[in-house]
N, C-alpha and C positions, 0 to 999 in steps of 0.2 A: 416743495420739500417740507418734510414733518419738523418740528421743531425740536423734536428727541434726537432727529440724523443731524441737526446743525450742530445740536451740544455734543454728540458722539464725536463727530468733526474735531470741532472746537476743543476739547480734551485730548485727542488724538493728538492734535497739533501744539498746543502746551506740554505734555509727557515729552513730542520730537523735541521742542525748543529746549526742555532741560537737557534732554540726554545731548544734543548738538552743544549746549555750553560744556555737559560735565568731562565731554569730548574734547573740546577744545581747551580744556583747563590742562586737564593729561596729555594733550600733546604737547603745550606750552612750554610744561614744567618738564617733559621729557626734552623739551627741542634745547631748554635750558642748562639742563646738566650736560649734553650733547658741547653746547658750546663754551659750559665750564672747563670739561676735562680738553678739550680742544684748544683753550686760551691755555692750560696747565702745561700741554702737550710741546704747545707755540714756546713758552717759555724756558722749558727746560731744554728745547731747539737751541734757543738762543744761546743759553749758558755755555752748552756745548760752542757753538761757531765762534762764542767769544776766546772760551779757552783756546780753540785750534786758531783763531787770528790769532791770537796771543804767541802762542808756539811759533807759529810760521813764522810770525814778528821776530821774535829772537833768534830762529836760526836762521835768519837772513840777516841781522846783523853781525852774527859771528862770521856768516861767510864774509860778509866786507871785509870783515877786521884780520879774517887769517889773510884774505886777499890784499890787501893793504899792508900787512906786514912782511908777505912776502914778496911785496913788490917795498919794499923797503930794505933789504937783507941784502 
């Protein structure tokens, strides 16, 4: 092989390697906002299940308590 086809090569395959990094950059930072708005998502899950245990909590205590009162009467 000529040594003009090894540098064609060789240049070939440094232009693949940036484009392979500047590839893997954009998907990183995409894979990252992915699991920003997902941890956003996850939280504001929570907040809700918090409130609705909250709720459930308290109208299960009031059932006791009308129960209880009417086994008191």
């Amino acid at each position: 092989m000529s040594d003009t086809l090894i540098a064609i090569i060789a240049a070939f395959a440094i232009i693949a390697a940036a484009l392979m990094a500047g590839l893997a950059y954009r998907l990183n930072e995409k894979w990252a906002e992915h699991c920003n708005r997902f941890a956003d998502l996850c939280d504001e899950q929570n907040g809700l299940l918090k409130r609705l245990n909250r709720e459930w909590y308290e109208a299960y205590v009031k059932m006791v308590d009308m129960k209880a009162e009417a086994k008191h009467e």
